[in-house]
C-alpha positions as CSV (number, residue, x, y, z in Angstrom):
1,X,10.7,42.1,18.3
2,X,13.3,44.9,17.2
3,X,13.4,43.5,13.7
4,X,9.9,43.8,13.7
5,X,9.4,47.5,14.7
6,X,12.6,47.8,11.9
7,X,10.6,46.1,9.6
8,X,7.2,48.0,10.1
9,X,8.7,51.3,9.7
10,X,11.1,50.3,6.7
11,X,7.6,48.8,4.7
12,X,5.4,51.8,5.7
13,X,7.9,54.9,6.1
14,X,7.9,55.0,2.2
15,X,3.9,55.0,1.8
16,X,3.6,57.7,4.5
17,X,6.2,59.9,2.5
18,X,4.9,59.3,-1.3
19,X,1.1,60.2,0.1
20,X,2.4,63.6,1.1
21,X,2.6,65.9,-1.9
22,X,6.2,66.8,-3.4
23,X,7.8,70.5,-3.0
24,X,8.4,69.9,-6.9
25,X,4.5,69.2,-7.2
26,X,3.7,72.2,-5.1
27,X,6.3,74.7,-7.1
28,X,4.6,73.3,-10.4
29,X,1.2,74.2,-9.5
30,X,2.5,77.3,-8.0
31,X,4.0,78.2,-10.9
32,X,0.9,77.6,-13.4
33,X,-1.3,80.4,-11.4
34,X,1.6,82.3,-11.4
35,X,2.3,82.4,-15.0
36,X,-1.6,83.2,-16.1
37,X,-1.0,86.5,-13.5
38,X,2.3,87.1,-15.5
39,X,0.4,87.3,-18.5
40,X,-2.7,89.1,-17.9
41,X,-0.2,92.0,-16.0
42,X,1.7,92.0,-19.5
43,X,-1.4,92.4,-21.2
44,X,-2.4,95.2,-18.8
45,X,0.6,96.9,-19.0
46,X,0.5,97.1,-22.9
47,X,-2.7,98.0,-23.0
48,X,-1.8,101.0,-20.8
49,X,1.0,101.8,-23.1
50,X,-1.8,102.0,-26.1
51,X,-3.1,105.2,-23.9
52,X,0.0,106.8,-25.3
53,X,-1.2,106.3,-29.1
54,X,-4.3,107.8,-29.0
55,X,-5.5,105.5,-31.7
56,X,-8.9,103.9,-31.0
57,X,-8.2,100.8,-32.8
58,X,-5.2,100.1,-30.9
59,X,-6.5,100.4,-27.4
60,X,-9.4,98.3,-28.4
61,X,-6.9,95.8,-29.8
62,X,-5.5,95.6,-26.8
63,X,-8.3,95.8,-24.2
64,X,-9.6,92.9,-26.0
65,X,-6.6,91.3,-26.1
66,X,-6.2,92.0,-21.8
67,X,-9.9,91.3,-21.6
68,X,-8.8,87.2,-23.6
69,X,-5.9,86.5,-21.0
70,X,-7.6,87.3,-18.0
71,X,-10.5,85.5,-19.8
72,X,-7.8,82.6,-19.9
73,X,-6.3,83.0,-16.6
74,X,-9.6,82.6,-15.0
75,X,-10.3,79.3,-17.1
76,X,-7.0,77.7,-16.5
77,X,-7.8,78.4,-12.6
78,X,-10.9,76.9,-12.8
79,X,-9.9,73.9,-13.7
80,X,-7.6,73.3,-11.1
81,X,-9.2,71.3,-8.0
82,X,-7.1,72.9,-5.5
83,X,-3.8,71.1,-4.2
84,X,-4.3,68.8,-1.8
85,X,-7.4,69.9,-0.5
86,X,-6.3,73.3,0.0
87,X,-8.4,75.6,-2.2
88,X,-7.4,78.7,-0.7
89,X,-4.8,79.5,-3.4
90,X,-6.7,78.9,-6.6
91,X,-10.2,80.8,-4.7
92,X,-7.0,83.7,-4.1
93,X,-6.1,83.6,-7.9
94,X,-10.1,83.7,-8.7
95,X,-10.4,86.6,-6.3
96,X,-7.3,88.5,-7.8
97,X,-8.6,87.9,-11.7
98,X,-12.0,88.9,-10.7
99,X,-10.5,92.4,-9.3
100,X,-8.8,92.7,-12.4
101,X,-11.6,92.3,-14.6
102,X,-13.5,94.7,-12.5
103,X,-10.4,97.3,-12.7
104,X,-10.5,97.1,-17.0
105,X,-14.5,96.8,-17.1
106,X,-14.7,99.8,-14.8
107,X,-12.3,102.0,-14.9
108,X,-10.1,100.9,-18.2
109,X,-13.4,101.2,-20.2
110,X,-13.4,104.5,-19.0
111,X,-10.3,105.6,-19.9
112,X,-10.5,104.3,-23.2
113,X,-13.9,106.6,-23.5
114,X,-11.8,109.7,-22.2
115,X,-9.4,109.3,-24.8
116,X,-11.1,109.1,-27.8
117,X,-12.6,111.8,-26.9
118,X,-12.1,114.6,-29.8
119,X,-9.9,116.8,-28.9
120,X,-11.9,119.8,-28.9
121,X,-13.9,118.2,-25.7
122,X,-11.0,117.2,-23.8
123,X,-10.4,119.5,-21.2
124,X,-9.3,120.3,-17.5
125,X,-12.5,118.2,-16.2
126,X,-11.7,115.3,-18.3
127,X,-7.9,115.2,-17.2
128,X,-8.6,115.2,-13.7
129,X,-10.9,112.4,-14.4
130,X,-8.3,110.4,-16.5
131,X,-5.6,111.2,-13.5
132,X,-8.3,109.5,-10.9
133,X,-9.3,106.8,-12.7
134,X,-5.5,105.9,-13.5
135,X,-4.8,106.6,-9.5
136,X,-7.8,104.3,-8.7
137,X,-6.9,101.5,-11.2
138,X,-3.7,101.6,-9.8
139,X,-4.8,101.5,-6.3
140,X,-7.2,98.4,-6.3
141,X,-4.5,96.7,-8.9
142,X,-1.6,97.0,-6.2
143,X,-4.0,95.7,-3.5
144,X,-5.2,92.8,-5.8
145,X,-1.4,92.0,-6.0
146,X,-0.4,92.9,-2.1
147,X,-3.3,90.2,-1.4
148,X,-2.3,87.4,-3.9
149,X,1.0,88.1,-2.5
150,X,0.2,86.6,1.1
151,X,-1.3,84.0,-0.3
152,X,1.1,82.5,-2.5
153,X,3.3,83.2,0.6
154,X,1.2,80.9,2.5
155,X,1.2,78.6,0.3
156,X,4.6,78.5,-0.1
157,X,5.2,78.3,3.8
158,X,3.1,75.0,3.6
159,X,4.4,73.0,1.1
160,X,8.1,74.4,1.4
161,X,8.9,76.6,-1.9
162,X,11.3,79.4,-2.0
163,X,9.7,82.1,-4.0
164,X,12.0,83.9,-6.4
């Protein structure tokens, strides 16, 4: 009867491990949403540098170019199917792009009005309002982030990945 219960959990020990998904599974998919957030922020961030140009054709550039990888990021997302049955991560990515998108619609249109602007009608008023839309951007960005953050922790937590 001992060889028996030895037997049983020999034969179905291994099927009850390969049915539970890998920590190298978990850090891959992980990793993918990860990557798209990478490169929308780099996008972001030279975009933001364009403000320092003042030349309209370069801040559209790259807008558009911000606008496409956030674009992407959201597509990539959307085709995942959640990982094992947990959707919370990829419905956190979602929620995160879809801030961002907001953040460049909204107030990253805006600022790309304000500065191509001619110079003659930029003043004090339009300052203050290019200092508060950059302080607002900023704002909603870090709390996008702050949010995506406990997520991914969670996440993590679950399926056993150490975050760099």
């Amino acid at each position: 009867m001992k060889n028996y219960r030895i037997l049983l959990v020999l034969i179905f020990f291994p099927l009850i491990m390969s049915c539970q998904p890998s920590t190298k599974e978990a850090i891959k998919y992980n990793d993918g949403i990860t990557e798209q957030q990478i490169l929308v922020n780099e996008k972001v961030s030279i975009l933001m540098e364009s403000y320092d140009t003042y030349v309209s054709e370069e801040m559209d550039e790259a807008y558009n170019n911000a606008i496409e990888q956030l674009n992407k990021g959201v597509e990539y997302t959307n085709k995942l199917r959640g990982f094992e049955d947990d959707t919370y991560f990829t419905e956190g990515a979602l929620v995160f792009f879809n801030s961002y998108k907001e953040v460049l619609e909204n107030e990253h249109g805006k600022i790309i009005e304000l500065l191509k602007l001619p110079a003659d009608d930029y003043g004090t008023d339009q300052i203050q309002e290019y200092e508060m839309l950059r302080s607002q951007s900023n704002m909603k960005i870090d709390k996008a982030y702050e949010d995506m953050l406990i997520i991914q922790k969670k996440f993590a937590k679950k399926y056993h990945i150490e975050l760099e």
